[in-house]
N, C-alpha and C positions, 0 to 999 in steps of 0.2 A: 167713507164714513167709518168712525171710530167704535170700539162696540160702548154700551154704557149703560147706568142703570139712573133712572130718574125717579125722587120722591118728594113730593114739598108737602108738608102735614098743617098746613096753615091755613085757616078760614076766612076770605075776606069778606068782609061785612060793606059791600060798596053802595053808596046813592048820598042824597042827603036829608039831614036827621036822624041817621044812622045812630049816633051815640043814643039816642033813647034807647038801644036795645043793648047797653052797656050791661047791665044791673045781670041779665040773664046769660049773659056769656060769661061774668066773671063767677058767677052763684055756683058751680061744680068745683070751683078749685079750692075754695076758704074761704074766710072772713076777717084773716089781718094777711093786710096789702099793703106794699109800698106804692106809693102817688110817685112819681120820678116825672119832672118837667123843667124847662129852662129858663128863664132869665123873666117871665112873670106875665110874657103875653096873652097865655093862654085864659087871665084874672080879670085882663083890657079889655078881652073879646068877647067872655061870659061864658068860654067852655070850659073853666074850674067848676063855675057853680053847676053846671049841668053833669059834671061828671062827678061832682063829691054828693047831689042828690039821685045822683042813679045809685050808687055805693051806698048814699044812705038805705037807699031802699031793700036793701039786702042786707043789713043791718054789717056793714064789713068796720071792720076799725081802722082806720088809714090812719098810716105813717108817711112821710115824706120829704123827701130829696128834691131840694129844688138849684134852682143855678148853674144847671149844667150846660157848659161851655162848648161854641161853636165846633170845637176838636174836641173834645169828650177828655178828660183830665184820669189820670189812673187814679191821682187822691180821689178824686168824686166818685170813683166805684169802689174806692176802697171803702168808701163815709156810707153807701150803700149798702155794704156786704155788712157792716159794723150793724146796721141798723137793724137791715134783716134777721143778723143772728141773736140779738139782743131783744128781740121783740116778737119770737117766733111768726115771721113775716110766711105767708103762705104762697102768694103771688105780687109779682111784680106787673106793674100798668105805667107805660110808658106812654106820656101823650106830649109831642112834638116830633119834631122832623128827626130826621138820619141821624144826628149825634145823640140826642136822649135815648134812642131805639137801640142804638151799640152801646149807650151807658148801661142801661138795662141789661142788654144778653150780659156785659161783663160784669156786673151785680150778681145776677143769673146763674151766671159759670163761678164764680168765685166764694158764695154761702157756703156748700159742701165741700169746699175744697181748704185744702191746709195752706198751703202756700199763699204765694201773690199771684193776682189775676194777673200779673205782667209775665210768669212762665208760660201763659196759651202764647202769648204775641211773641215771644224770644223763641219757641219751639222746644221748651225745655220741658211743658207736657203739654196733652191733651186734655180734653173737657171731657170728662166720663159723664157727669149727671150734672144739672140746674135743676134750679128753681123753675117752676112756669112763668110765661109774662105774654102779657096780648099790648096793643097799641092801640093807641089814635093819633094817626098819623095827619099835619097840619103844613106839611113841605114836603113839595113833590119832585123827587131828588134822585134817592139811593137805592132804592128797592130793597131796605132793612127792612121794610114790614111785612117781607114774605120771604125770608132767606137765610140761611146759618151765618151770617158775616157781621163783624165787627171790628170797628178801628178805634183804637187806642192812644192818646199820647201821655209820654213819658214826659212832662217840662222839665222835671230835675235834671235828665239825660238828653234833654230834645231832641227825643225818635218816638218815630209814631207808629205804629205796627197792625198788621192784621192778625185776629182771629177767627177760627171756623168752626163751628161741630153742629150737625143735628141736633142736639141737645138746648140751641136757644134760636131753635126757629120759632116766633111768635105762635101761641097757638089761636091766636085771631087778631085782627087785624081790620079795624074800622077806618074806610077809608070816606069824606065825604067832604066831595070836593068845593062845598062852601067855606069851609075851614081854609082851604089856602087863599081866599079873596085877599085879607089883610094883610098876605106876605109882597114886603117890597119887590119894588121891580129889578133889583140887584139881585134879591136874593131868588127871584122870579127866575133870572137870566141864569144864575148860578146854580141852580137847578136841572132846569133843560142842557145846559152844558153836560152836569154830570152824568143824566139818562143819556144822551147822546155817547159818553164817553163808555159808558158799560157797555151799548151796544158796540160802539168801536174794539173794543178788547176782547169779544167775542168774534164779529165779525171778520177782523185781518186774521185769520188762520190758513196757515200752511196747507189743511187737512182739505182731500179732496173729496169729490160728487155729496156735495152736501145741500140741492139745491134748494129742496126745504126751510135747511136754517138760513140760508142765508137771505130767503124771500123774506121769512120772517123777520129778521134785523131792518131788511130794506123797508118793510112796513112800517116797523116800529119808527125808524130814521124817517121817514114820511111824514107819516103822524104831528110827528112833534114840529118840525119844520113848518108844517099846514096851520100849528097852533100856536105854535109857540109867541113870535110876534103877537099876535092878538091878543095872549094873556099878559104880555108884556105892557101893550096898549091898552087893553080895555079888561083890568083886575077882577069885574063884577062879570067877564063872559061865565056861564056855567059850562057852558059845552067846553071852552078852550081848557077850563081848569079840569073838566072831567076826564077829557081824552086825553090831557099831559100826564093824572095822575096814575089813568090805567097804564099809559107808555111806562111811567117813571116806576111801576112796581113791576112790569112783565120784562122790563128790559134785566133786569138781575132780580129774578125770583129762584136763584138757585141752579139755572143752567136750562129751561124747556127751550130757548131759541137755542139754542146752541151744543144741544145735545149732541156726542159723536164728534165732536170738532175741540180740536186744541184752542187752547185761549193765550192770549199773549200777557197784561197786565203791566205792563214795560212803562206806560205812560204813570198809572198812577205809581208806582214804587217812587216815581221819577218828583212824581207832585207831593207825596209824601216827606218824603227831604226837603225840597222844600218851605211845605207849610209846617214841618216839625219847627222849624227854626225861625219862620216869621211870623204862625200863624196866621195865615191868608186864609179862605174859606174854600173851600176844597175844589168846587167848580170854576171859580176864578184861577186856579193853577191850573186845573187840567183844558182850560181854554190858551192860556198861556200854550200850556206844553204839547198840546195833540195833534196841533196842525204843522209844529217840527217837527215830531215825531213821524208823522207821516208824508214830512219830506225827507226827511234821511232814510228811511226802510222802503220805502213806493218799490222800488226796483228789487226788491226782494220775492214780490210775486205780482208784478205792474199787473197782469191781469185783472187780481181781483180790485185794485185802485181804478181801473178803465171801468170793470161793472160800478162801480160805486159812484164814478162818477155821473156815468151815463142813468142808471136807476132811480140814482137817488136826487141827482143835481139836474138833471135833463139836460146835461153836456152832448150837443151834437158832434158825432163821432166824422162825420164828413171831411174829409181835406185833411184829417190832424194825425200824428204820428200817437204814438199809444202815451207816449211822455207829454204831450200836448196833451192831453184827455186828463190823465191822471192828473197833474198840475191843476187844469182845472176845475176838477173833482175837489182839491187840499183848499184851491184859496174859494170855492164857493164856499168850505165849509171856515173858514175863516171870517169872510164875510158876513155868515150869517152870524157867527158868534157877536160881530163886531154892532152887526144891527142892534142885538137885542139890548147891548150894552155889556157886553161882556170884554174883559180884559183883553189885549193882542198880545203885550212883553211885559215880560220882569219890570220894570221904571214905570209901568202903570200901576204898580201898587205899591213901590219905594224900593223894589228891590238893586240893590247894583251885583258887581263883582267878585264882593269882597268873602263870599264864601262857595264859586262854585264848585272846589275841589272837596271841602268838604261835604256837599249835597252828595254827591258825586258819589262819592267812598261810600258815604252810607247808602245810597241805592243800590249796591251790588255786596252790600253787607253781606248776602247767603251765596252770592256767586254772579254770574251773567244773567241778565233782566233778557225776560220773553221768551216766546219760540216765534214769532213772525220772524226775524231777525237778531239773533242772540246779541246781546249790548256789553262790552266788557266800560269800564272805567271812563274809557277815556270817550267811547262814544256817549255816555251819558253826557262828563261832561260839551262836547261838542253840541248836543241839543239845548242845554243849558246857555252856552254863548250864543246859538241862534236864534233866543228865548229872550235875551236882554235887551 
């Protein structure tokens, strides 16, 4: 185990009916707020009205940003940063899923800042200071509602990038799992994909005697497997949406599973390229791409794919060689992608060939992808062709 230091400063606010106690978590920060939400479901459901009268009740003046797009658009943080500084905005309140919550941090990160929010994603600076911003989270996905991460895209340049800092970790965070009832069951599936995939990117690590985190991943990987179908099936379960959404914010709240252990990330750099360029929705690519991925690397460290398969898939280990086990391990988890309805290749969502070199190039833009198994160029593309 690696040495490390762990801190997540985020309060979550879990059950349902939760949002009634909006008014008093946002009452300490100010009274002019930016509203940041997307494409206007939250006005269908009736949690605008409940959250612009919690806000009333604290007499705040809200401003707001609406329309933000499935991959979070840098105009749209930039139309946010404009707003904030034009209207002395004191806090930011993000209510929807994973991409409003990363529009948000990079609103957040970019008020005090001179430049473009596009220098945190190119690595050409860091986020010293934000704005504050809390959530209400309504897609149960990315675990942005408890974690310094944020993704970006560039349409003008179609590259989509990460950023990181302490500085736009939500400082609360309402999670209530009747909110995700009315999210489709695509977007249902595309969801558990992506909890699933955070835990995969923590999980395949090089880094030894780690058996703590790695029970924990296996739990989490459990978890959602046990629920997932179900919320797929039957939208109105509360238990299936509640236990997905605790999965989907612990599986990336910043590192507690996976403390002391190297992390890979290989998959998504790989989904990033990508969806830069077709816009697909982010769980639907990394369903595409992580059961390649983890056929091309399995042999990197076959052990920890044998625990994975045998813990998590209840692969009987009896009669079978370690490649036998692991194999088994990759397409149960294939399988179960394919149950919920989740994507298998590129040509289930339009894509063909005509750009795997350049996917390719741009995922190794800062150099070789991972440490499970370092990935130069041309491995990338290679999971790309085995992807189509």
């Amino acid at each position: 185990m690696n040495p490390f230091r762990f801190y997540n400063p985020t309060q979550l606010v879990f059950g349902k009916d939760t949002v009634s106690e909006l008014g008093s978590l946002v009452a300490p920060y100010g009274s002019s707020i930016l509203l940041v939400y997307g494409g206007g479901s939250i006005k269908k459901t009736g949690l605008y009205d409940k959250v612009k009268e919690q806000l009333a009740s604290i007499h705040a003046t809200v401003h707001e940003l609406s329309g933000i797009d499935p991959n979070p658009r840098l105009s749209s943080v930039e139309k946010g940063v404009q707003i904030c500084r034009e209207n002395g905005v004191q806090f930011i309140l993000a209510v929807g899923g994973g991409s409003v919550i990363d529009a948000a941090k990079g609103i957040a990160a970019g008020v005090p800042y001179e430049g473009s929010v596009w220098d945190f994603c190119t690595r050409k600076a860091q986020v010293q200071k934000a704005l504050p911003l809390g959530a209400i989270l309504t897609l149960s996905a990315t675990g942005t509602e408890m974690n310094g991460n944020a993704v970006i895209t560039n349409w003008d340049l179609k590259q989509k990038r990460g950023m990181g800092s302490i500085h736009v970790y939500p400082r609360f965070s309402i999670l209530d799992p009747t909110l995700t009832m009315t999210v489709s069951k695509e977007q249902t599936a595309n969801g558990i994909v992506d909890m699933m995939s955070h835990v995969f990117e923590q999980y395949f690590s090089q880094t030894k005697d780690t058996p703590l985190q790695e029970r924990l991943c296996e739990s989490i990987l459990q978890t959602v497997v046990e629920n997932g179908e179900t919320a797929v099936r039957e939208p109105n379960n509360y238990e299936a949406r509640a236990n997905l959404m605790l999965c989907g914010t612990y599986a990336l709240n910043g590192g507690m599973i996976s403390v002391g252990m190297q992390n890979d990330w290989a998959s998504h750099d790989i989904e990033h390229a990508i969806s830069a360029i077709y816009d697909i929705a982010h769980g639907a690519g990394l369903s595409i791409v992580f059961p390649n991925w983890m056929k091309y690397v399995y042999n990197a460290r076959i052990d920890r794919f044998v625990q994975y398969a045998v813990r998590v898939w209840g692969v009987d280990p009896a009669g079978k060689t370690d490649d036998e086990i692991a194999l088994a391990g990759i397409q149960a988890t294939r399988d179960f992608f394919t149950r919920i309805g989740a994507p298998a290749t590129l040509s289930d969502v339009g894509i063909g060939d005509e750009s795997l070199d350049v996917m390719a190039a741009d995922a190794v833009r800062f150099g070789p992808l991972g440490s499970f198994r370092k990935l130069e160029q041309q491995d990338v593309r290679s999971i790309l062709e085995m992807s189509l």
